[in-house]
N, C-alpha and C positions, 0 to 999 in steps of 0.2 A: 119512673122519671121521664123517660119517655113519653107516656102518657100523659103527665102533667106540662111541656114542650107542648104537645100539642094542643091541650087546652086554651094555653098563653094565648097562640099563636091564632088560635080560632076566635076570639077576641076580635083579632086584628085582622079584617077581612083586604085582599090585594084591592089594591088601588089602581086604577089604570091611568098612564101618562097623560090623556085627554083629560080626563078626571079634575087631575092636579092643574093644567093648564085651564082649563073652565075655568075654577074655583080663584086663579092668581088673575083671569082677563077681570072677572066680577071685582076682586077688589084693587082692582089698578086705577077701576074707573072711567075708563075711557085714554089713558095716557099712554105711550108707548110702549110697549113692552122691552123692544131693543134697546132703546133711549135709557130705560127706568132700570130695569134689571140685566142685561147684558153689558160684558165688561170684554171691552177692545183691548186686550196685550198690547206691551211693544213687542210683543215675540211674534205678531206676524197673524194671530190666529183670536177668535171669541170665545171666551169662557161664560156658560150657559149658569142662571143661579142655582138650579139642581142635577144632579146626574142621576140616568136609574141603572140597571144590570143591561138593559138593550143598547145603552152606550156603549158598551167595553166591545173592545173587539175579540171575538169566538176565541183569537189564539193565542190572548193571553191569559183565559180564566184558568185554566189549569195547569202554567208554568209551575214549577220549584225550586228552591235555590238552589244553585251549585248545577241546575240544568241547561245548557242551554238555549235562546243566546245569550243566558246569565240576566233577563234584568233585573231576576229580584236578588241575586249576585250570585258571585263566585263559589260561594263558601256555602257550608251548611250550618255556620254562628255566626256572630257579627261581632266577633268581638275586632278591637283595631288597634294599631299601634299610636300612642300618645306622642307624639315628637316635638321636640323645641327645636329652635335655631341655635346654632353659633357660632358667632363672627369675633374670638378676641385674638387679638395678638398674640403673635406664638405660641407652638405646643402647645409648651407646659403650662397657660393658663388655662389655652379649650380645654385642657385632658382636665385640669382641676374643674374647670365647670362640671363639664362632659359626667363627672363623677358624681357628682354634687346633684345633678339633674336626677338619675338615675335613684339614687338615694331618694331625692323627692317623690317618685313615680312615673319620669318617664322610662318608657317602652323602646323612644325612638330618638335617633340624634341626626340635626343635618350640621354636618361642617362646613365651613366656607374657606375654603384655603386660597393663598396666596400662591402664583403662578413661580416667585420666589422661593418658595422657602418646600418646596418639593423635591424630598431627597430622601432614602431610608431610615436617617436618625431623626427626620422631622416622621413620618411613619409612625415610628418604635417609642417614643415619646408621647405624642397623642395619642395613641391607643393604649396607653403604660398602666395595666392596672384594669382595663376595660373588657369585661366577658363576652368578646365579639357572639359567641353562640348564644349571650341571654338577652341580645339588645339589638334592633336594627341600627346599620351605622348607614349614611348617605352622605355623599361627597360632592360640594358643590368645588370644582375646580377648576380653574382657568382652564379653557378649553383646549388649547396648545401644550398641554400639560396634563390631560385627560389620561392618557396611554402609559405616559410612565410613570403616573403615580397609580392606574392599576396593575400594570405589573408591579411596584412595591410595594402593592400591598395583600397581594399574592403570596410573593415572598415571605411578606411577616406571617401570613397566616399558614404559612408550611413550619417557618419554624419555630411557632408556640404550639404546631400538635393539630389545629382544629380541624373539625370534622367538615367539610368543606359543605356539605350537605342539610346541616345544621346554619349555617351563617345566613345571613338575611340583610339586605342594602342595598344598596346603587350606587355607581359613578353616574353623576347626572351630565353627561355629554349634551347637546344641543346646539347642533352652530347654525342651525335656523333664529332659533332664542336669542342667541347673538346678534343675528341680522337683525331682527324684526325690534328690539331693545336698545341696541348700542351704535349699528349701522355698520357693525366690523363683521368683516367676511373670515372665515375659518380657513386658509389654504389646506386642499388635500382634505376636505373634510366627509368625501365618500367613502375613500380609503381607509383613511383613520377610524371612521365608524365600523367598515366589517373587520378591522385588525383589532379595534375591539371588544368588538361580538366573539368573535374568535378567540383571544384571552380570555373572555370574563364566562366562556363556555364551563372550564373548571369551576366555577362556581356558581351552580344550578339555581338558588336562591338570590341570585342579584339581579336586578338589572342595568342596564348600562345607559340606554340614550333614552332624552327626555321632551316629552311634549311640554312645554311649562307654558299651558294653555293659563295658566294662572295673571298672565303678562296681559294677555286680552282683557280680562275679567276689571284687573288694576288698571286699564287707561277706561275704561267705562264700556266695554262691550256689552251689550244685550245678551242675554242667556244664550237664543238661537242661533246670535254668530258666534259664542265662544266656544258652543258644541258643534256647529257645522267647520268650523275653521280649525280646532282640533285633530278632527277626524281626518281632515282632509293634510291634516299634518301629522300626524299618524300614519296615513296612507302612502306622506313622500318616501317616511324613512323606509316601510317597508319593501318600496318599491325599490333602496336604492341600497337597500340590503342586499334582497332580494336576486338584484340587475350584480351585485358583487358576489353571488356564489355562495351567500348566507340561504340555507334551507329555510322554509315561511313560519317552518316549528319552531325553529331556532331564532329566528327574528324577534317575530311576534313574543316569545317569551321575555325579550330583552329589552322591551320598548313598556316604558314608564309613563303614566298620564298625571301632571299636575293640573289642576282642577280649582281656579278660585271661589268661593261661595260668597254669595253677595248676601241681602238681606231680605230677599224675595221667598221666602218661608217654602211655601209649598213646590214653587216652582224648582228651585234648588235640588231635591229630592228627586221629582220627576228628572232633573237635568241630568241626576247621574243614574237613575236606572235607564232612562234613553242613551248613555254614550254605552254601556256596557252592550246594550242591545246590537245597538247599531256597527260597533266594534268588533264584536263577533262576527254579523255577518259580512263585514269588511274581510275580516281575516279567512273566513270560511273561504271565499275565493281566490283567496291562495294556493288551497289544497294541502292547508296541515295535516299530520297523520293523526290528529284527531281533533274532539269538541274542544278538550282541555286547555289545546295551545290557543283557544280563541277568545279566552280570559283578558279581562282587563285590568290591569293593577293602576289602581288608582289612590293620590295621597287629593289631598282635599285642603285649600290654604285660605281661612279668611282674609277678608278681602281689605283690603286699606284704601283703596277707593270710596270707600264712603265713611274713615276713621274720619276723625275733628281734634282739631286744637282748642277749640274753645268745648268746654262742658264733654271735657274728656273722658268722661268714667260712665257715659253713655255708650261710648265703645266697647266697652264691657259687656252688654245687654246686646248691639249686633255682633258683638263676637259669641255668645254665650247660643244666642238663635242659628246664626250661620254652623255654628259646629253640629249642633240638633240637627240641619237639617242634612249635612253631611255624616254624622251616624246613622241616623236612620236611615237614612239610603244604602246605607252600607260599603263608605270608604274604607281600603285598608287602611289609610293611617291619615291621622290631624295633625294641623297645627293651630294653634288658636294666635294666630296676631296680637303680641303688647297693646295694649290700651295706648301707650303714649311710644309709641313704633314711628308715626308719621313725624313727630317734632322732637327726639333725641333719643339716644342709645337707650331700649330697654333697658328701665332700674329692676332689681331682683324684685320690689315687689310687685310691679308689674306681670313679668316674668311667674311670680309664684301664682298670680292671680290666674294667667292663663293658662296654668299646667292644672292648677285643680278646678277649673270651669271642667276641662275633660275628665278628671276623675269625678268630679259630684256626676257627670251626665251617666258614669260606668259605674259608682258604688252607691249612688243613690238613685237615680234613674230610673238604672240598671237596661239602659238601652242595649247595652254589652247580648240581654241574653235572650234578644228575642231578633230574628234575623228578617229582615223586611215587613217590620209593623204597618207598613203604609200599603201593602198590597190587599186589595179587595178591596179600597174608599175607591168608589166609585170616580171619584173627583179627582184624585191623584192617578191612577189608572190613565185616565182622558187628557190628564194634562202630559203624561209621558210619553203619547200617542200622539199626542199636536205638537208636542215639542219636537221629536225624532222627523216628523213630516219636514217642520220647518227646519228644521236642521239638513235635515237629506237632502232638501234642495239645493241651500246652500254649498253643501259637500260636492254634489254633480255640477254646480255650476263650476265651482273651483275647481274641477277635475277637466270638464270640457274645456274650461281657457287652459289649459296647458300645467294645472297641478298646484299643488302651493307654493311650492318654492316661487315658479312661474309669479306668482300674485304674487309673494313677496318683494321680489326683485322688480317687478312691474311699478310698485308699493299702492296695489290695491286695496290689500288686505292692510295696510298702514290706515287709509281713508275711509275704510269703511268704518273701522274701529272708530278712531278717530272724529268719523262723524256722529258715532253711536256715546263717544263720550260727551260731545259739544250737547248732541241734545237733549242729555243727560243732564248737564249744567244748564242749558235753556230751562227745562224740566224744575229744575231747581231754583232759579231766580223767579219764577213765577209761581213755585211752591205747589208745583206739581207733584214734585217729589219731596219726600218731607224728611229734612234731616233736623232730631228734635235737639236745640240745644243752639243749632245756630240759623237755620231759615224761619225757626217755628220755636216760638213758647224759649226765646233767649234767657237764660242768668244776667240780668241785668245790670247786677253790682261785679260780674266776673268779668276780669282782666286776663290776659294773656301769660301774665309773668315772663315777659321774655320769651316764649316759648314759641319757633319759627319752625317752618319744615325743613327738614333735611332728605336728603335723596342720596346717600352714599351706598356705593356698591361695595359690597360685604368681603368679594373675592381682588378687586385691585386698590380699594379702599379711596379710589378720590369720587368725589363730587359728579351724580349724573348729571351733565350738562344735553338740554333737547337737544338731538341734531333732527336734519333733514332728514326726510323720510322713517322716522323710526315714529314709534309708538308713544302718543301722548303718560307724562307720568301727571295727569293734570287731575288732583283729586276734584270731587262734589263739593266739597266745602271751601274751595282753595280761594273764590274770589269773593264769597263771602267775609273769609277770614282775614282777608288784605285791603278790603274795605275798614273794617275793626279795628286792627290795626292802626292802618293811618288816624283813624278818630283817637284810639290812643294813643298817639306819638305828634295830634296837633296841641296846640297852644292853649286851645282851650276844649273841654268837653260839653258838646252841645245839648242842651236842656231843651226837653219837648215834653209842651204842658197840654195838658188835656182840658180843654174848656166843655165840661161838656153841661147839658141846657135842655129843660123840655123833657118829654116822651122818658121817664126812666129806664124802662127795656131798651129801647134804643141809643140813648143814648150810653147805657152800661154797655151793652156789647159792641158799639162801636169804640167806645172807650179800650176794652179790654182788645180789640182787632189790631188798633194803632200802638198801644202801650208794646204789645208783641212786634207790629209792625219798624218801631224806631229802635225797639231792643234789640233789633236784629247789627245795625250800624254802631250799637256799645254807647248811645245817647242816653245822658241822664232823665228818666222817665219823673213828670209828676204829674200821677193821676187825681181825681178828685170825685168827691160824690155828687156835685150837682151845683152851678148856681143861678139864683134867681134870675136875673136881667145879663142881658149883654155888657151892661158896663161894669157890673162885677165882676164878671169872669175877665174880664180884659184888664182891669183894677190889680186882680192876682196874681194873672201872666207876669204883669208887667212888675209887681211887689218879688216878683218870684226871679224876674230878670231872665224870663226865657228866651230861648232864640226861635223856637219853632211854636207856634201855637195851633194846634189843633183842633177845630170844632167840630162836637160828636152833638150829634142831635136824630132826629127822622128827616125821611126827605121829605115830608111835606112841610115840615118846618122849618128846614136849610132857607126857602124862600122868606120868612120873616127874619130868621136869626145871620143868614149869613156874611150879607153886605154891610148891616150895620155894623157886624163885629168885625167886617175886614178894616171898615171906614174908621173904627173908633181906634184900631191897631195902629193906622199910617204909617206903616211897613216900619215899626220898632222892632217888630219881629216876621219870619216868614211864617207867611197862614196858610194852612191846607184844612180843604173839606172832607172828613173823612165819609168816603160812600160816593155815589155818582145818583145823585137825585137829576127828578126830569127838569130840573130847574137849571141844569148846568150851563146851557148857553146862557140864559141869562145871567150866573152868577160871571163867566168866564167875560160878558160883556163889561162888568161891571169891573172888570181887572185881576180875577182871582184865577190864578193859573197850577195851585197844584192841587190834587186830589189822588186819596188811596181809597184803593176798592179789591178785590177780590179776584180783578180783571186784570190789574196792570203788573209788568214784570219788578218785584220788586228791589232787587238787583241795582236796576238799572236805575229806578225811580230813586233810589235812597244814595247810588253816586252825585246825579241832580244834585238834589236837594243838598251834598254835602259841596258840589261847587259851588251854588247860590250861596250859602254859610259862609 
């Protein structure tokens, strides 16, 4: 067999880098090679179109899982816990979900409780029926209320028997996540953190306080600031553990990373093998008594920043990719985000859809049983090593200005995000970034059905309203969807015809640019195959009773076709030239003032065009 390996492989004689790069200068042609084949990240750093084994650095090729500083992970499986949310109204409805869930397949459950309704019969009821040792439990709870609802639930678990050692969960404390989210300060909230570090020590398997780097990811943070700014939130609490008398073993064990996943496929992966990496050696300067406490538990949350209202079941597909790319990386445990999460209360079968996206990924997949698939692609390697760079930077920057709390409170770390969401949405308006269903390739006959966003917080139940200084909740799709809107809530829906004339290939693909282009605003589209003269097409428009008329043509023919058909129009309706031929000053002299092309924000140009309407 052996023998026959080798055979193969002599076949296939090494290639040398120069080699490959000769062979790509020859068929470039003369064009640039940076320009043509290299790709500029927003994470700060260039991704090259091939990797080879002299790319990886020496000292990752022969990591292992479960070895430190863990990037190919913690564990020596990958298998993870499946988790839902839930947020219903008393006990005994969570515990009936809670159950119900369980039965379906998940693994995992986060609660969200009320600052209210925190008392040992609210406890003993939500858990009523619930095999704390067969299921992780995690407690989202008012923060002010963090302490005494883990001592009650301490309590319960002494007296149903449990083996304390066996149980698996979190209280997700965070009164940074507080700040950075709601603007509300936590009184005493050093204190409170090592008293309860110091309770929730009896239960080995929990952790108690939470990075919900997930916060960043949802107002539009960039990969590189969500893992530099993590860490560096990461770093506060253990400092302030730490600074209260909590040993770094003991810390470090207690401290939870939430982790949003966007829909950057590869980069995603690389994100979370670079925070375990880098988190280890965080912790390692603490002086644990050993590798193990330098472990990172990590839950993994798709992202609702780039969910949509309109052509919702596209959410579906970046939730389905986002989770992939969070198993393979190797999270301990998922959540996969409702499809229809951003504009009202997950319905069950939302719900059922993103509990089995994570089972098909674990009984079909079977990602479950191979533990860091992605180590040895050269590609992914290199991107985990640029990412962690760019990230470390960040991390020491935020540490020389005086920490992250520092930046918070300064609300640095507010505006950086925050700038990283706007040009995100810049991004988007000019269809840089491609959300398919509402910037790109719209449902043209689809309507909204009433369906508006909602922002209610799950733990005190009213309405997030923006304050000052907190972290944008402004999704990617959001000004899109509000433009749509208004078109369906005016008086009339506007018709945009397509004159198109001439050059068939040209004028078809300009046809199909603009049809996309005006679907995106929820405009009645009618396209056409072609006609002969300008005053036919203008004869149809007008039989059609459009408001917007369109002429798709070539640009060398914009110059015969375009003035007459503006002139023969005499603003019955508004005329745009689809494309920017070298003719445009002259057409622009002649009085025609809009035009779509490939260059302009469309965003902004389709508001335009809806005041002129």
């Amino acid at each position: 067999m052996a023998e026959d390996k080798q055979k193969l492989f002599a076949e296939f004689p090494p290639i040398a880098t120069e080699e490959w790069m000769n062979k790509i200068t020859e068929d470039l042609k003369g064009a640039d090679f940076q320009k043509r084949l290299v790709w500029r990240t927003t994470e700060g750093f260039d991704v090259q179109p091939f990797y080879r084994k002299e790319d990886i650095d020496e000292n990752t090729k022969h990591l292992h899982p479960g070895v430190f500083p863990f990037t190919r992970g913690c564990k020596q499986d990958n298998n993870w816990f499946i988790r839902q949310e839930i947020a219903e109204d008393g006990a005994r409805a969570a515990n009936e979900k809670a159950k119900n869930l369980i039965e379906k397949g998940c693994t995992s459950l986060g609660f969200s409780i009320k600052g209210k309704e925190v008392s040992a019969a609210f406890v003993a009821t939500l858990l009523d029926g619930i095999d704390a040792e067969g299921v992780e439990l995690n407690f989202k709870v008012c923060p002010k209320k963090s302490y005494e609802f883990a001592a009650l639930l301490i309590e319960y678990y002494k007296e149903k028997g449990y083996k304390f050692d066996n149980l698996r969960g979190c209280i997700e404390f965070d009164p940074i996540g507080a700040l950075l989210t709601k603007g509300k300060r936590i009184d005493n909230y050093a204190e409170t953190m090592a008293k309860l570090v110091d309770l929730m020590s009896a239960l080995p398997g929990y952790r108690c306080i939470t990075v919900d780097a997930a916060a960043l990811c949802n107002s539009g943070a960039y990969i590189a600031c969500e893992l530099g700014y993590a860490l560096a939130w990461g770093n506060e609490y253990m400092n302030i553990l730490t600074g209260n008398g909590i040993p770094a073993s003991v810390a470090a064990k207690k401290i939870k990373f939430n982790f949003g996943v966007s829909s950057n496929f590869f980069m995603e992966i690389a994100k979370i093998r670079a925070a375990r990496m880098l988190w280890a050696n965080i912790v390692k300067e603490y002086e644990p008594n050993s590798d193990d406490d330098c472990k990172m538990a990590i839950h993994a949350v798709t992202s609702t920043f780039n969910q949509t209202i309109y052509d919702a079941y596209v959410n579906i597909l970046r939730g389905e990719t986002e989770a992939m790319s969070a198993a393979i990386a190797g999270a301990d445990s998922i959540t996969v985000t409702p499809f229809d999460a951003v504009y009202e209360k997950p319905t069950h079968f939302a719900e059922r859809i993103a509990r089995n996206q994570q089972l098909i990924l674990k009984n079909e997949s079977r990602l479950d049983r191979v533990t860091d698939p992605a180590a040895g692609s050269y590609f992914i390697e290199k991107l985990t090593s640029s990412l962690a760079t760019e990230a470390w930077k960040l991390f020491l920057d935020t540490e020389e200005s005086g920490g992250f709390l520092n930046a918070v409170e300064n609300n640095s770390v507010q505006q950086k995000v925050n700038a990283d969401g706007e040009s995100r949405r810049t991004a988007a308006a000019r269809r840089k970034e491609i959300l398919l269903g509402t910037n790109q390739y719209p449902n043209f006959s689809e309507t909204s059905g009433g369906a508006r966003a909602t922002n209610t917080c799950p733990i005190c139940g009213e309405t997030n309203t923006p304050k000052e200084n907190t972290l944008s909740q402004h999704r990617l799709a959001e000004d899109f969807e509000q433009l749509r809107i208004s078109v369906e809530e005016g008086a009339k829906r506007p018709k945009a015809f397509m004159l198109t004339i001439g050059n068939l290939a040209m004028r078809q693909a300009r046809a199909q640019f603009s049809c996309n282009f005006f679907g995106v605003a929820g405009y009645e589209i009618i396209d056409n195959l072609g006609f002969a003269t300008v005053d036919e097409g203008i004869e149809a428009a007008l039989k059609a009773e459009a408001d917007i008329v369109v002429i798709c043509s070539s640009d060398e023919e914009y110059a015969d076709y375009a003035i007459p058909a503006y002139e023969k129009l005499a603003g019955r309706a508004l005329f745009v030239v689809a494309g920017a031929p070298a003719c445009s000053e002259e057409l622009k002299a002649a009085g025609i003032e809009n035009f779509i092309h490939v260059r302009v924000n469309v965003l902004e140009t389709l508001k335009d065009i809806n005041n002129k309407l």
